[in-house]
KOLRO-574169 format. One record per residue (C-alpha): residue number from 1; x, y, z. Coordinates in steps of 0.001 Angstrom, whole numbers, plus 500000, padded with zeros to 6 digits. Layout:
N
<NUM <X Y Z>>
...
% end
This chain:
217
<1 <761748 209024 635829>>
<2 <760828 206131 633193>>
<3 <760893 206433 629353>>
<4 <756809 206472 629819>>
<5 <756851 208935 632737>>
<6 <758860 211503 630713>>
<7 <756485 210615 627299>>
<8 <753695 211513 629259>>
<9 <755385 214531 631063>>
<10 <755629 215919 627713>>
<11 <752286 214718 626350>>
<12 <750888 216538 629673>>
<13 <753118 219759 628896>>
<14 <752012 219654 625537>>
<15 <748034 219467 626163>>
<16 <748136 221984 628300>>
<17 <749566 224819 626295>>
<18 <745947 225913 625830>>
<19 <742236 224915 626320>>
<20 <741828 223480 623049>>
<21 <743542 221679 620969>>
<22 <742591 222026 617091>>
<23 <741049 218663 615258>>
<24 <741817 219453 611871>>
<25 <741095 217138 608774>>
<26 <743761 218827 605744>>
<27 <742168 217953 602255>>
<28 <745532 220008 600348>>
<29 <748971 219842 601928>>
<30 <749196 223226 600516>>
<31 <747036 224302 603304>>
<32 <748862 222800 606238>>
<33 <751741 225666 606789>>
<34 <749370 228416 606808>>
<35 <746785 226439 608866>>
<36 <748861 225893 611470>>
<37 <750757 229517 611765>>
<38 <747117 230782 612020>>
<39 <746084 228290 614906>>
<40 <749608 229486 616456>>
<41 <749224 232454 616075>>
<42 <745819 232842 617796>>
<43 <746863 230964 621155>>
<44 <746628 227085 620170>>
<45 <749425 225404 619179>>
<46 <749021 222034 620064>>
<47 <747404 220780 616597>>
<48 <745897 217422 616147>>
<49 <746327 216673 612103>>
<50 <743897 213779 611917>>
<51 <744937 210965 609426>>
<52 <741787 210718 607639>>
<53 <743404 212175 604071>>
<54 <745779 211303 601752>>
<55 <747808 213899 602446>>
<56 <747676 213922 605980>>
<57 <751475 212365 606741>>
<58 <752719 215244 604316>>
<59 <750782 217829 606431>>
<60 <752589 216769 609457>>
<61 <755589 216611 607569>>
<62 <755210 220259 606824>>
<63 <753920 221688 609748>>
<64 <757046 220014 612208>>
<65 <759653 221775 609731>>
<66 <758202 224832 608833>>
<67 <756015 225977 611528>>
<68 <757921 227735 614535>>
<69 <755869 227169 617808>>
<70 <753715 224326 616497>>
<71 <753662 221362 618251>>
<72 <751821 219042 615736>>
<73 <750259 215474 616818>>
<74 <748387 212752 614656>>
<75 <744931 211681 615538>>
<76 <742787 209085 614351>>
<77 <746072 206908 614654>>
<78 <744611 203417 614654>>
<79 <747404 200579 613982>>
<80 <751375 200382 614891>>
<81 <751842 201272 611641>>
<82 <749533 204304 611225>>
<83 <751610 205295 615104>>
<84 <755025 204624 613489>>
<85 <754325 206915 610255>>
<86 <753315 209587 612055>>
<87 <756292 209990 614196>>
<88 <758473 209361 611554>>
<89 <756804 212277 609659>>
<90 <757675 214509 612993>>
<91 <754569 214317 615205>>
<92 <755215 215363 618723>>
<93 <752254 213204 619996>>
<94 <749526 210672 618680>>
<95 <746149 210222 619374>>
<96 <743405 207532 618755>>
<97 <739593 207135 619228>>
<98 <740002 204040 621021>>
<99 <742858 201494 621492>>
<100 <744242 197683 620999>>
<101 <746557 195820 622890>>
<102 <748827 195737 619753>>
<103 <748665 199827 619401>>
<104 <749415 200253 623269>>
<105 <752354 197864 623051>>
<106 <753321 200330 619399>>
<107 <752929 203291 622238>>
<108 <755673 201662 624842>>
<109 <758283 201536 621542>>
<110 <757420 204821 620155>>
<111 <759715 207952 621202>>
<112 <756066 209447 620995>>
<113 <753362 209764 623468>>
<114 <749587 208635 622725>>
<115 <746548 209492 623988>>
<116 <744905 206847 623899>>
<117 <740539 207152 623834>>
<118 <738092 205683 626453>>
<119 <734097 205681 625909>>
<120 <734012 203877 629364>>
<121 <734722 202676 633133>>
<122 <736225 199464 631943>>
<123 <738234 201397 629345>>
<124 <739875 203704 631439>>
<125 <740156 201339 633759>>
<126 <742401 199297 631477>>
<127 <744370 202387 630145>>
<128 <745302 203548 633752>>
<129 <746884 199696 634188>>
<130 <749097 199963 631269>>
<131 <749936 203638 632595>>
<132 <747790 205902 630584>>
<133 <746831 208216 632822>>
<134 <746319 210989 630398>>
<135 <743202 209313 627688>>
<136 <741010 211081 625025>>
<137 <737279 210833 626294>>
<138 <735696 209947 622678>>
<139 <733075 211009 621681>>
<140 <732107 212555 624400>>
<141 <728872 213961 623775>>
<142 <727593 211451 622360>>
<143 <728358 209202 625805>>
<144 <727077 211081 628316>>
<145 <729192 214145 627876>>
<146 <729763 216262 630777>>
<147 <727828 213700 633361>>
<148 <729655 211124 632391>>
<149 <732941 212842 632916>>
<150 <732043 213906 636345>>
<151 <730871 210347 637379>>
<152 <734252 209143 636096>>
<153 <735975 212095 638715>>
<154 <734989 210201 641974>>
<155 <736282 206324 641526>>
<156 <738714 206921 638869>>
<157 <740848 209826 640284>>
<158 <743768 209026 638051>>
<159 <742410 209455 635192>>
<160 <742310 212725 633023>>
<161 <740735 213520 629786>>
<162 <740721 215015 626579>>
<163 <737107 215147 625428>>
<164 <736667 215288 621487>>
<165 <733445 215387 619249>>
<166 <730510 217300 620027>>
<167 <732805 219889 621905>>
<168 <732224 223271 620588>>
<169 <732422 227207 621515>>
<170 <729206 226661 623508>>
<171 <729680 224302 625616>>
<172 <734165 223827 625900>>
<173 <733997 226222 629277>>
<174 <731493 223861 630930>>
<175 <733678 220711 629914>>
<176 <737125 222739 631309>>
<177 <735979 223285 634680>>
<178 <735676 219836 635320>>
<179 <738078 218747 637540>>
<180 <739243 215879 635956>>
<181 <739580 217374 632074>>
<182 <742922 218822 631022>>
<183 <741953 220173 627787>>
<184 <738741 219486 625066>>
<185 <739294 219010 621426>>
<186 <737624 220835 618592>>
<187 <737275 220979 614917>>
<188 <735200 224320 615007>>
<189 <738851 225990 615219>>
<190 <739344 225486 611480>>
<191 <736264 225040 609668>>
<192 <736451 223485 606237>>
<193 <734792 226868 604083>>
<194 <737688 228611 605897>>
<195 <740484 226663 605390>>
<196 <739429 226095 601702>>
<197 <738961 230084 601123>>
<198 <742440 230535 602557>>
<199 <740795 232883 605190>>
<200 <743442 232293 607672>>
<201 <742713 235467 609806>>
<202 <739187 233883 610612>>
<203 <740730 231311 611530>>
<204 <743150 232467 613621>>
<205 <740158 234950 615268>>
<206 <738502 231421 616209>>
<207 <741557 229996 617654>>
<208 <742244 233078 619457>>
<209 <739240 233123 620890>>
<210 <739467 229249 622392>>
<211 <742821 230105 623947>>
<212 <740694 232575 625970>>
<213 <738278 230287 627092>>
<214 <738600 229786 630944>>
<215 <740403 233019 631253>>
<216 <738952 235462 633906>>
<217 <736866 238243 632013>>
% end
């Protein structure tokens, strides 16, 4: 097995620990510990910390070293730079809305995997030739959602997706039993009133809930 083959092994292992993973923005390092140990705590501990905030390398930072069970990634990772930060600050995996030759070539180097996004044929396309075979579908409502996943099922069959944004409670089951998704994303895990309020049992309620989605009963 290559360096990629086991990145992606673990990427794979990784994504599917549980139906969701959390898209969380952190606005107060202080938040990021108990954040997480709620999210793990209710069933989802793969967490996407997105780099959107100032203190969003520190929130990783935090989260890898104090958070037993976590396994913490960086998304909206959009340069080699932004890709080598984030694993130096201990993320397990990275993840983009889109990618560039440059950040692909970062990906090959990196002791990290990324999931790299796709919005369409040609996209994936050109992912699965550099050997992503594992891409974020972004955003996925907005693209076609659903459909377009299932179109993408027949003449790409080695592809398999991630959709992010527009994926909430009501509609994650019907994006799961596609045959071709491994997980869906979602930011409704930790909503922003909650986090701020410190009201970490709601949140772990929500992300308890999302683990169970798929479940029989």
């Amino acid at each position: 097995m290559t360096t990629h083959d086991t990145r992606y092994a673990a990427l794979e292992s990784m994504l599917k620990l549980a139906p969701v993973v959390p898209v969380v923005v952190i606005h107060d390092a202080a938040h990021a510990v108990p954040l997480a140990r709620a999210l793990v705590a209710g069933g989802t501990p793969a967490i996407e910390v997105t780099l959107r905030t100032p203190m969003a390398l520190d929130a990783i930072r935090a989260i890898a070293a104090e958070v037993e069970g976590a396994q913490v990634g960086a998304g909206t990772v959009l340069t080699p730079r932004s890709f080598n930060d984030a694993a130096s600050a201990g993320a397990r995996f990275a993840v983009s809305p889109g990618f560039t030759p440059d950040l692909l070539d970062a990906a090959d180097d990196s002791p990290i995997p990324l999931l790299p996004g796709a919005a369409t044929a040609s996209e994936v396309m050109a992912l699965l030739e550099r050997g992503f075979a594992l891409q974020k579908c972004f955003p996925a409502e907005a693209i076609g959602g659903k459909a377009l996943l299932r179109s993408w099922a027949g003449p790409l069959p080695g592809a398999r997706f991630c959709p992010t944004g527009g994926i909430s409670a009501a509609n994650a089951r019907d994006y799961l039993a596609l045959p071709n998704v491994v997980c869906v994303g979602g930011s409704w895990l930790a909503p922003r009133q909650a986090v701020e309020t410190g009201d970490w049992a709601a949140i772990e309620a929500l992300a308890r809930a999302a683990a169970a989605i798929g479940q029989p009963g």
